[in-house]
N, C-alpha and C positions, 0 to 999 in steps of 0.2 A: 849767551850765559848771563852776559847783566843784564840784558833783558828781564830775564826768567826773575831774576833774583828781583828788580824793578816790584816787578807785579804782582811779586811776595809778601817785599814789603808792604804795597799800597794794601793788597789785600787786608792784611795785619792790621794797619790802620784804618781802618775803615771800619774791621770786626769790633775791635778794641774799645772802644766808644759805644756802641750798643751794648756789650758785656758790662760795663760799668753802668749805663744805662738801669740794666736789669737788676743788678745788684744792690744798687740808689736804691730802685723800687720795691724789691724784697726788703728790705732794713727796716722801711715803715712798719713791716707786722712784726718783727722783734720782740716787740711787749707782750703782744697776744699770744705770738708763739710761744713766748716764755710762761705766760701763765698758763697756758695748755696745758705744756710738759708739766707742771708742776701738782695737776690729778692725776690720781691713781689712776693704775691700769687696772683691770678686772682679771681676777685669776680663774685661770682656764680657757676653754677655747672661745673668742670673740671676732666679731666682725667690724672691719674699719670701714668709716667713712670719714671722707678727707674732701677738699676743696673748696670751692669758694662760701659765698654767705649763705647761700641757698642750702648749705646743706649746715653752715652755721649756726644758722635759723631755725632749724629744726629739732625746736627742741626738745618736743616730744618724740625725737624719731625712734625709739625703744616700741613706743606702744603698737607702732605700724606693722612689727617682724618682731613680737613677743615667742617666736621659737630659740631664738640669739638673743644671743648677746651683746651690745653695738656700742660701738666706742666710735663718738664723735670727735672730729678732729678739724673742722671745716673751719676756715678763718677768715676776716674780714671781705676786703673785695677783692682776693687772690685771681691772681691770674697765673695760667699755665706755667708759666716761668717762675712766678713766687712759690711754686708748689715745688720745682724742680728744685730750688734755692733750699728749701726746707726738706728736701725727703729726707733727708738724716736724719734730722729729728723727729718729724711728722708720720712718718713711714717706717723706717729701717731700722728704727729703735723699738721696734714691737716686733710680736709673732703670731699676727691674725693667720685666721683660715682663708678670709677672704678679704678684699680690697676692692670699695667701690669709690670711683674717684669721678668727681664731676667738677670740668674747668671748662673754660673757652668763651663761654658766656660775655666775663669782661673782656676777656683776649678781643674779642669779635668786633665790640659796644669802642674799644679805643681805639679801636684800627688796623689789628694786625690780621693779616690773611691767612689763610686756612693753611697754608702752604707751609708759612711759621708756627701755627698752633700743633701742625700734625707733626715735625721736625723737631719742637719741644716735645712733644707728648712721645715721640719714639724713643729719644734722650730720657724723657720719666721713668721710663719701661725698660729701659736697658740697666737703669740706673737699680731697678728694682729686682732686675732679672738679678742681675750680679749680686743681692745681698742674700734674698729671699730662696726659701724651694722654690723651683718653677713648678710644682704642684698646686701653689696658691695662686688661686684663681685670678684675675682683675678685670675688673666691670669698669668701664668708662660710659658714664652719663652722658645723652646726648647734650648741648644746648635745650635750655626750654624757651620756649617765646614767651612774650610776654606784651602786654599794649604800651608799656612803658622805649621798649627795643623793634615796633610791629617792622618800622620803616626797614629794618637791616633782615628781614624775610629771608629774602630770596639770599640773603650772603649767610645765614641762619642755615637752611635749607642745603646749600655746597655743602658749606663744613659738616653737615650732620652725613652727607652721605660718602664724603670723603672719610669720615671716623668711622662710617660701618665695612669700607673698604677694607682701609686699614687693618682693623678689629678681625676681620675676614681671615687675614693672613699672618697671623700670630695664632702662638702654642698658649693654650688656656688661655687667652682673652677673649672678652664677650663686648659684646655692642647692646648699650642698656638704650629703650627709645625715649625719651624723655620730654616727647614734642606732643604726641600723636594722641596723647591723651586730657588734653590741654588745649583741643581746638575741635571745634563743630564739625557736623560733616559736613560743612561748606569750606572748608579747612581756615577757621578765622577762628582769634583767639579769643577763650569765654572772656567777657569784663568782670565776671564777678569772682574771679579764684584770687583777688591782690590785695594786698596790703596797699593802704592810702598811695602809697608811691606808684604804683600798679606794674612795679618791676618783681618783688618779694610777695611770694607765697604767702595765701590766710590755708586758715584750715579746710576748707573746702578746693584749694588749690591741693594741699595734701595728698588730700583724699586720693585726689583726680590721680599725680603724679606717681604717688604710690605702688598704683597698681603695675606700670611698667617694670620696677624693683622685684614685686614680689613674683613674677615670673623666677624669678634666682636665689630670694629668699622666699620659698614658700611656707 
């Protein structure tokens, strides 16, 4: 019994410190988020997109899916956990038809395993089931490559097929491909779709990217 109780506590402590960890790290986008919340929503029916800068970035993303209505919500360099951190506000405080959500990217870029991104991202969706109809849709983006991240391929690669797994065995979620259109058919990534950094999307990355999306928004 004190065993049990031993290994409880280690356990505990050991969680406890990552969790604060994560929450350090969410507090950095505070501001941003804050000024997010602070434009209007569009009345009537719209579609969210939310996660990291990649979809921050996009700021023309309206003209891509001119069928909808699109309410951007994508913030700095979020990671799958800052997203979680945020769904209250970023998420559960609206009433889209649909939810397209692209993270992991940083998750991946600082280290954390697939293993932790799909264990957050089930916690996202649980988190979203409970507020939301589960009528409303969710699309999670794959990772995209990029020449900036090429070296983490093959750890790119796991996570993407572990998320269409996943994706597999859930009620209304969909696996968006967000890799496949972004690379040669020698599966090598174009150089010319980046921004100077050659991590961030030009327009012609757009383009490319797009097309995977409007499979769902046609």
């Amino acid at each position: 019994m004190i065993t049990r109780i031993f290994a409880f506590v280690l356990a505990v402590l050991v969680y406890l410190p990552s969790v604060a960890q994560s929450v350090s790290g969410a507090e950095k986008f505070r501001g941003e988020v804050k000024e997010i919340l602070s434009k209007a929503v569009p009345k009537g029916e719209y579609v969210l997109f939310t996660g990291s800068s990649s979809i921050r970035l996009w700021s023309d993303i309206g003209t891509y899916f001119s069928n909808y209505t699109i309410v951007n919500r994508g913030f700095g360099g979020s990671q799958t956990s800052d997203l979680l951190y945020y769904c209250d506000d970023l998420i559960l405080s609206l009433s889209p038809s649909k939810i397209f959500i692209y993270e992991g990217d940083n998750d991946l870029a600082n280290g954390k395993t697939s293993e932790q991104i799909m264990a957050t991202t089930d916690s996202l969706l649980h988190k979203i089931r409970g507020k939301l109809p589960p009528s409303v849709p969710v699309y999670f983006i794959s990772p995209k490559p990029s020449v900036a991240r090429w070296q983490l391929k093959e750890k790119y690669l796991s996570h993407t097929a572990n998320l269409k797994a996943w994706t597999s065995k859930q009620q209304n979620v969909f696996y968006v491909d967000g890799w496949s259109t972004l690379v040669d058919s020698r599966g090598e990534v174009y150089k010319d779709i980046f921004k100077s950094d050659n991590l961030h999307l030009n327009k012609k990355g757009y383009d490319l990217w797009s097309k995977g999306i409007k499979e769902f928004l046609p």
